[in-house]
VODO-745508 format. One line per field, with one value per residue: chain; residue in three letters; residue number from 1; x, y, z of N, C-alpha, C, CB in turn. Coordinates in steps of 0.2 Angstrom, whole numbers. Glycine has a CB too. Example, Ala and Ser with C-alpha at 12.3 -4.5 7.8 and 13.67 -1.06 7.14 Angstrom:
BEGIN
cadena	c(A A)
residuo	c(Ala Ser)
num	c(1 2)
n.xx	c(66 64)
n.yy	c(-28 -11)
n.zz	c(39 35)
ca.xx	c(62 68)
ca.yy	c(-22 -5)
ca.zz	c(39 36)
c.xx	c(66 64)
c.yy	c(-16 0)
c.zz	c(39 39)
cb.xx	c(57 70)
cb.yy	c(-22 -3)
cb.zz	c(45 29)
***
This chain:
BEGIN
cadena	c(A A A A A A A A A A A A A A A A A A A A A A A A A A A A A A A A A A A A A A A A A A A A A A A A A A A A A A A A A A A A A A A A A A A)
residuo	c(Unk Unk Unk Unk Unk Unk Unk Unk Unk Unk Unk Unk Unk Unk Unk Unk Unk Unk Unk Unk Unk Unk Unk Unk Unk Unk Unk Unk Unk Unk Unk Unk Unk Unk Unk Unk Unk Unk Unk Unk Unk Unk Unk Unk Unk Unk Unk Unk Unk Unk Unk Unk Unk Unk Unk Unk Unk Unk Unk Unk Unk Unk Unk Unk Unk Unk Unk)
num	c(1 2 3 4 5 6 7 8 9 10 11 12 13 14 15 16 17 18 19 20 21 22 23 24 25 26 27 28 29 30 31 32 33 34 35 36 37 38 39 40 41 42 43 44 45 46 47 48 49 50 51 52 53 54 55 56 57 58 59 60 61 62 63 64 65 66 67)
n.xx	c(-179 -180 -188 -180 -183 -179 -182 -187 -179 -169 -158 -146 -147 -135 -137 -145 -136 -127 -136 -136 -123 -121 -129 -125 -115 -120 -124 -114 -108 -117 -118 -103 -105 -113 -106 -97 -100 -106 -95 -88 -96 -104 -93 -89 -97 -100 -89 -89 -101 -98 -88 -93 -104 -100 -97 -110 -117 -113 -116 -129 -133 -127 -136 -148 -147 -141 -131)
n.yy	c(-60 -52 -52 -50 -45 -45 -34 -38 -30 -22 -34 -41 -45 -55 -60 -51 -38 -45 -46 -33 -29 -36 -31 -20 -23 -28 -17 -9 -15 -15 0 -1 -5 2 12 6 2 17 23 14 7 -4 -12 -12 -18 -27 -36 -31 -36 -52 -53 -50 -62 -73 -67 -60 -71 -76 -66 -65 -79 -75 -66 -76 -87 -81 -75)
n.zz	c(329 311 296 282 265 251 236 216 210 217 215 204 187 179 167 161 158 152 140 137 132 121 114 112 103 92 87 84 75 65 63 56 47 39 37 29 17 12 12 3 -6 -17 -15 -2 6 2 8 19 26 22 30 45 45 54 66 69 70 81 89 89 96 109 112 110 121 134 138)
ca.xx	c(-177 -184 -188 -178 -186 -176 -185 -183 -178 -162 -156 -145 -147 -131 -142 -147 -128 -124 -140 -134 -119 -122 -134 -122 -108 -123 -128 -109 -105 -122 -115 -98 -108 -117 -100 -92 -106 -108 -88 -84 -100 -107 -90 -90 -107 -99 -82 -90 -103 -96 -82 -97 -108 -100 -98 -115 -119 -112 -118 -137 -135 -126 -141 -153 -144 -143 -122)
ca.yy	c(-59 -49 -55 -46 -47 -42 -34 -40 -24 -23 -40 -37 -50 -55 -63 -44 -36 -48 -45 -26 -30 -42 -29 -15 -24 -27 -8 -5 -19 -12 4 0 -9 6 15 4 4 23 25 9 7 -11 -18 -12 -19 -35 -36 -31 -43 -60 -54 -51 -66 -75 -63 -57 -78 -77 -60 -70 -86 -74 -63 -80 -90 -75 -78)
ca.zz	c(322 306 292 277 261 243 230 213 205 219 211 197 185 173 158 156 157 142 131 133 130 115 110 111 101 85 86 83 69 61 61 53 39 34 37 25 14 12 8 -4 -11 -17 -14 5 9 1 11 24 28 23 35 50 47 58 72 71 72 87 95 91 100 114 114 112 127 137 141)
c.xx	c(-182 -181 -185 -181 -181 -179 -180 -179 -170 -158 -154 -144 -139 -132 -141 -142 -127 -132 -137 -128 -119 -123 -131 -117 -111 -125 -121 -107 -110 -118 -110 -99 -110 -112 -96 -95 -107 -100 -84 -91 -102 -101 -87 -94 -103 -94 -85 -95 -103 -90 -88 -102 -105 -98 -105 -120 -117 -114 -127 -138 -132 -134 -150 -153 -147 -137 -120)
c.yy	c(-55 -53 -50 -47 -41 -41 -36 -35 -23 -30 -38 -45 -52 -57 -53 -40 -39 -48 -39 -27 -32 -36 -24 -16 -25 -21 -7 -10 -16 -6 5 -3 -5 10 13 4 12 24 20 8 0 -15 -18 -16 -25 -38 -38 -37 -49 -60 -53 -57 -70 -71 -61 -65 -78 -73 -63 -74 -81 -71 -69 -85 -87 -77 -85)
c.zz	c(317 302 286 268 255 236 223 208 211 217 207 194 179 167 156 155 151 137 131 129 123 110 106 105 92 83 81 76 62 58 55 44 34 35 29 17 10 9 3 -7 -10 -13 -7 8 7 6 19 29 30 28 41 51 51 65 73 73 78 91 95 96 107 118 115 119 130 142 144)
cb.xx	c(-175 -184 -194 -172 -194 -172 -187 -186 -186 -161 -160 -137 -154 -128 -155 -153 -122 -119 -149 -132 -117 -128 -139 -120 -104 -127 -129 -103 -106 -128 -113 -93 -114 -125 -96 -88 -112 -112 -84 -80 -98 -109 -85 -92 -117 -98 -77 -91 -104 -93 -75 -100 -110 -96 -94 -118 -116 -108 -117 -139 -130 -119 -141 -155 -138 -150 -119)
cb.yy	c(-66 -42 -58 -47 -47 -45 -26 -44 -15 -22 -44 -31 -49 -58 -68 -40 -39 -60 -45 -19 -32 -49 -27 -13 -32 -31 -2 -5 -29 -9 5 -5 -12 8 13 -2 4 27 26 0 10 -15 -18 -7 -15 -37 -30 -26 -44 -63 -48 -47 -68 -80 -57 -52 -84 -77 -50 -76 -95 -69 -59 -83 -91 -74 -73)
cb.zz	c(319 305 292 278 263 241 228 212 204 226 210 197 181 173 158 158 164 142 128 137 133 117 113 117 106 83 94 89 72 65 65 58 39 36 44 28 20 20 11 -1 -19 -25 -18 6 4 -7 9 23 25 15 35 50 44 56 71 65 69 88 91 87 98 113 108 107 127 139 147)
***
């Protein structure tokens, strides 16, 4: 018999699939902030916000857990 041996870099991990993911999803909420920001002005930035904090609460703990 041989002995097979698996590096750890062919290993695909899922923790690190969902931080991109996680990561990817507060790059884009960012975005939309400073989108909404940039065409309503203060009252954009404020709308917008209080309507993400609890999404961006969740994309944290996804990103501190690690899914």
């Amino acid at each position: 018999m041989t002995d097979v041996t698996v590096s750890p870099a062919a290993v695909e991990d899922k923790t690190i699939a969902t931080e991109k993911w996680a990561l990817l999803i507060a790059l884009i909420l960012v975005a939309v902030l400073a989108m909404n920001t940039a065409l309503f002005g203060l009252v954009g930035l404020s709308m917008t916000a209080l309507t993400l904090v609890p999404v961006i609460f969740v994309v944290l703990v996804i990103i501190m857990v690690g899914g």
